[in-house]
N, C-alpha and C positions, 0 to 999 in steps of 0.2 A: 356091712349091714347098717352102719350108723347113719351115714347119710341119707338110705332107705326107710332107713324108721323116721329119720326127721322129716322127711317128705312126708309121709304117711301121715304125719300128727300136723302139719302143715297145714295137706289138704282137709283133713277132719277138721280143722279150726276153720279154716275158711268155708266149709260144708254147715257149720251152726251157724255161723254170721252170718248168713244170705239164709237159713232158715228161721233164724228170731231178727231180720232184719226190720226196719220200720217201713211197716206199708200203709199206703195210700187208700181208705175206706171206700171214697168215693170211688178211685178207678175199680175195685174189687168189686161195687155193686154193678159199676155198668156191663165188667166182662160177667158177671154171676146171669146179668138180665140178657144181653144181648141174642146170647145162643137159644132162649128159648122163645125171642120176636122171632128168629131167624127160623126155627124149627114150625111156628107158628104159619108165618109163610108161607112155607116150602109145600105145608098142606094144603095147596089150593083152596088159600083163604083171600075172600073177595072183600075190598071196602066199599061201602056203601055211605054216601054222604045224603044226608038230608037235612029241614030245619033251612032257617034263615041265613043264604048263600052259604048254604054247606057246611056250618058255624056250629049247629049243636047238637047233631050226631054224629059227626065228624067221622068216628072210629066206630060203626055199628060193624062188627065183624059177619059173613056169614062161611059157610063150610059142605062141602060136599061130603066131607068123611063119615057124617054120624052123629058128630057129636053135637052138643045144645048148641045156638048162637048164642044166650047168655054166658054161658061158662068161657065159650073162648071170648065171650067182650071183656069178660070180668079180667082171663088170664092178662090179655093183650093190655089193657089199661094199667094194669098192676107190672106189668114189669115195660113200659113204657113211665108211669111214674116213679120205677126204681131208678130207667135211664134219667129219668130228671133229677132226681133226688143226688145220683152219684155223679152227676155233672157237679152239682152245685157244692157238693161236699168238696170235689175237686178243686174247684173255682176256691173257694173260702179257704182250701189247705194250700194253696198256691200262694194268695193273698198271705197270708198267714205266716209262710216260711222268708215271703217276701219280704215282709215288714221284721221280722227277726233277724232275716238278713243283715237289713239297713241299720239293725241296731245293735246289735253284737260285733262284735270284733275280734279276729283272730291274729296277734300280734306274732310274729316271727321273728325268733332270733336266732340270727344264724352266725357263727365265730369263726371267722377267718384269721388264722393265726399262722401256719405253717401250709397246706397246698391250695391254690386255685380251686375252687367248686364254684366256679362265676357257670362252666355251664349246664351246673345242676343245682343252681340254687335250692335251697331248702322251700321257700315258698312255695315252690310249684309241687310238691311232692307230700304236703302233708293230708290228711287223710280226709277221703270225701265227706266223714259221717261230720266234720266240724262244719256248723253253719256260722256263718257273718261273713264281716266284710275282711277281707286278706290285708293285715300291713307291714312290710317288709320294715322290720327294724334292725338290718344286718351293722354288724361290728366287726369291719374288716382292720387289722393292724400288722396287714403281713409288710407292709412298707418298713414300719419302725422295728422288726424283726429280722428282719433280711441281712447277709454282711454278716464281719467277723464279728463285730461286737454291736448286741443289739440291746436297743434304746427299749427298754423293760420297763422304764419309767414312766416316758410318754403313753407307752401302751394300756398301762395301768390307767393312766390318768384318762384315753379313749374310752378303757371302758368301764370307768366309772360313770358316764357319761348315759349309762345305760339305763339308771334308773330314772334319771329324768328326762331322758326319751320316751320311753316309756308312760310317764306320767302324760306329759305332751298327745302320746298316740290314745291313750285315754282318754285323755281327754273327762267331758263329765258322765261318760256312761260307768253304768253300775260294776263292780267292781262281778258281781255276780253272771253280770254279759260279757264280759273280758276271756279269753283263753288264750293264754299263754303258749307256745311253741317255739322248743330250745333246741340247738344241737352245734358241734363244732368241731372244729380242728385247733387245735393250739399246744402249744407249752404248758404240761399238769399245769404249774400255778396259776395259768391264766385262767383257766378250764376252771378250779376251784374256786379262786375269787368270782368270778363269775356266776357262780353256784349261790356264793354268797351274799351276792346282790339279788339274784332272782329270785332268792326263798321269802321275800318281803312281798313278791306280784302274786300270792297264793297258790291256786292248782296250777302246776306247771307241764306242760305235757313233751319229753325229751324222747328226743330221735339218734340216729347215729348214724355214722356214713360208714357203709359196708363196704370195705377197702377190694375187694376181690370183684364184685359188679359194679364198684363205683359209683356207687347211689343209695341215695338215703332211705332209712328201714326206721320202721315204727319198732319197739319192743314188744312184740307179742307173739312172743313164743310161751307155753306153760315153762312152768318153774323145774330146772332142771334139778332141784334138791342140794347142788354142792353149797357149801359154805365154810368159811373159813377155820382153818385149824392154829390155834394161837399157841405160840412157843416163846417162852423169856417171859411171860409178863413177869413172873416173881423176881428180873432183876428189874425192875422199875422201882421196887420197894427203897424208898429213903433216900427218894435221888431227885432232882432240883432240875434236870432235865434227860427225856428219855428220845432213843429214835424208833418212831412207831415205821416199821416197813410194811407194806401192805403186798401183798403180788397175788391179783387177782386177774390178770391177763397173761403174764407172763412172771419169772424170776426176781425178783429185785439182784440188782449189783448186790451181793453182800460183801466180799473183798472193796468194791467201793465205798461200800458203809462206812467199813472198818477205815480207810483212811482218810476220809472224811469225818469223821467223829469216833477221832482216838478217846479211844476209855470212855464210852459215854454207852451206858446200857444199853440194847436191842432186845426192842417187841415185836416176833415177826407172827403175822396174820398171813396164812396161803389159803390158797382157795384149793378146796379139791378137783384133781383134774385140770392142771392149768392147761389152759390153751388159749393163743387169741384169735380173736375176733368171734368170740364164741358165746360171750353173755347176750341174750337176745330176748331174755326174760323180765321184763318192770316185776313181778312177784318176787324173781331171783335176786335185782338189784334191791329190791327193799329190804329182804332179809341178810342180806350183807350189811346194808346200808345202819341197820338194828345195831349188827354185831360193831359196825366202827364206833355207833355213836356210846352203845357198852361199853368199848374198851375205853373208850375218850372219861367216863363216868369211873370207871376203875382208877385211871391212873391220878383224875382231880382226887378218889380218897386214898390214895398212895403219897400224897403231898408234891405231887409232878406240877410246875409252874410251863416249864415250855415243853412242845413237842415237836421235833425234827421230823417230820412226814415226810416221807419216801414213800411215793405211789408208781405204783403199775398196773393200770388199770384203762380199761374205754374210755373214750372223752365223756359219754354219757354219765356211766355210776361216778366217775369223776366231779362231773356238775352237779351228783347226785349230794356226793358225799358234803361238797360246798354248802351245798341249800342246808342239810342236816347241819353242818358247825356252828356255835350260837357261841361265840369270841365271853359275852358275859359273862356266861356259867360254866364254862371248861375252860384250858389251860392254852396259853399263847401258842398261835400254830403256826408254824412254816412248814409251808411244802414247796418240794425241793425241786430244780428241774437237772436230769439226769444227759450227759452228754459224753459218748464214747470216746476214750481217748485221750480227754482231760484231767486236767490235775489240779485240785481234787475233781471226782466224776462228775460229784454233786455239786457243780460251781455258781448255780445261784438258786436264789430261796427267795417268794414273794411271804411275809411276815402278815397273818389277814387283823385287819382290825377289829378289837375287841370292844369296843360300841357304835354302835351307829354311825357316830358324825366322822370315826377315827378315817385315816385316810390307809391305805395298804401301802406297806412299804419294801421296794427292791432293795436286795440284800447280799452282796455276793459273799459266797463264802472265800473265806482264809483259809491258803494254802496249808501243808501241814509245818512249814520251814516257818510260817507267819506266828502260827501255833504254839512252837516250839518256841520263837524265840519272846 
């Protein structure tokens, strides 16, 4: 039944948005005038031209049915200047979107970090109601990724790269004609730095690529209500570093946790109902996104200096959660990248910078024999 009911709430969604959709006045008066020139017509109504070469009674109506020839001149004139009127509204709303066009900008940033989406670029798929002009500002690093051991460093440094790209494709338009469009594939940490460079470009509008149709999806599904259920925080109290786990798409390794960060308290946040590929809600991601930025405020008055993040989560609320981390006023974060099989699971951490000019630094972790000795 669940999949029936999503459909249902699907269609209902897209049933409002083409009914509060933005229409065009002008084309609305010419179809409003047209049918009743045409009804007008169809009564064997005759035109009669006279006046100076036909020039100014042009449209003197007459009628075999009955009715006055004043009344149908009057009608005919009155909805032949509604067809002019809803031309011209046309014309001026055309111009109009035109010029908007040319001056607005819709920057795209799309994160290529782990698979090929060269032939579903992001660009071409974000959604029709944004006007301006389209600028592909993709950050692809799956080259320095690729391979047994990947260059996390360069990568970093690629997409640092973004915010002055950025600037660049802005250029000097208003910061208020600017619209931002994010989404990706990558390694959590990259996903989250990345977050934390794009929460400086203001409204940011994030997509996700739906692994099962393989193609990009806007977030707009209603708010399906789960939210996270937090267990451990009270062992964070009095402790100089905590590991915040997050599993909001799926499980976190917890046996991973544990041997990756011997004796080091765990704060696990779950989502109710884990399932992935399943947050398709920006309302849903926000109120999550509430609750990390919560717990990140809890454990600054717990006296917590670093936090070891372990995420399991969409690339989206991923980039989500990025944009929300503010390095100044909460506690140093790494977040972790998780990899089956390895020892430890947790074997590298990008460290995000705590002001502005700081630069993000790869960090791999120590083994537990490094640990020990």
């Amino acid at each position: 039944m669940a999949p029936v009911i999503k459909w249902l709430v699907n269609l209902a969604n897209r049933w409002v948005v083409w009914i509060f959709r933005k229409r065009n006045v002008g084309v609305a008066i010419v179809v409003a005038c047209c049918p009743v020139l045409v009804a007008i017509v169809s009564g064997n109504i005759s035109v009669e031209a006279s006046g100076i070469l036909g020039a100014v009674d042009a449209f003197k109506f007459s009628t075999s049915g009955g009715a006055e020839d004043v009344v149908q001149t009057v009608i005919a004139w009155a909805m032949l200047a509604g067809v002019a009127i809803g031309i011209g509204l046309t014309v001026h709303a055309y111009c109009k979107e035109s010029q908007e066009a040319d001056t607005k900008r819709v920057i795209v940033v799309e994160l290529r970090g782990l698979i090929d989406t060269s032939d579903h670029p992001l660009i071409e798929t974000i959604p029709k109601s944004l006007s301006g002009r389209k600028v592909d500002a993709l950050v692809d690093v799956r080259q320095l990724l690729t391979g047994p051991t990947p260059n996390v460093t360069s990568a970093l440094l690629e997409i640092s790269h973004m915010q002055r790209n950025l600037r660049q494709v802005r250029g000097d338009t208003a910061r208020a004609h600017v619209q931002v469009v994010a989404g990706g594939i990558m390694p959590v940490p990259l996903l989250f730095y990345a977050g934390a460079l794009l929460d400086d470009e203001g409204h940011v509008l994030l997509m996700d690529w739906e692994r099962a149709s393989k193609r990009w999806m806007p977030l707009a599904e209603p708010d399906d209500g789960t939210r996270f259920v937090v267990s451990g925080a009270q062992n964070a109290r009095e402790n100089k570093a905590v590991v915040l786990a997050i599993s909001a798409s799926y499980r976190v390794d917890m046996p991973g946790i544990e041997m990756t960060f011997p004796g080091v308290p765990v704060v696990h946040m779950e989502r109710q109902e884990l399932s992935v590929n399943s947050i398709w809600s920006e309302d849903t991601q926000i109120q999550l996104t509430n609750q990390f930025l919560q717990m990140l405020g809890v454990l600054v008055n717990d006296g917590v200096d670093l936090v070891h993040l372990v995420l399991a989560a969409p690339a989206s609320l991923t980039i989500r959660f990025g944009m929300a981390y503010d390095g100044r006023n909460m506690p140093t974060l790494r977040c972790y990248q998780w990899n089956r099989g390895q020892i430890p699971p947790y074997e590298w951490s990008v460290q995000m910078p705590a002001r502005q000019h700081d630069a993000a630094a790869y960090l791999p972790t120590p083994t537990p024999e490094a640990i020990a000795d």
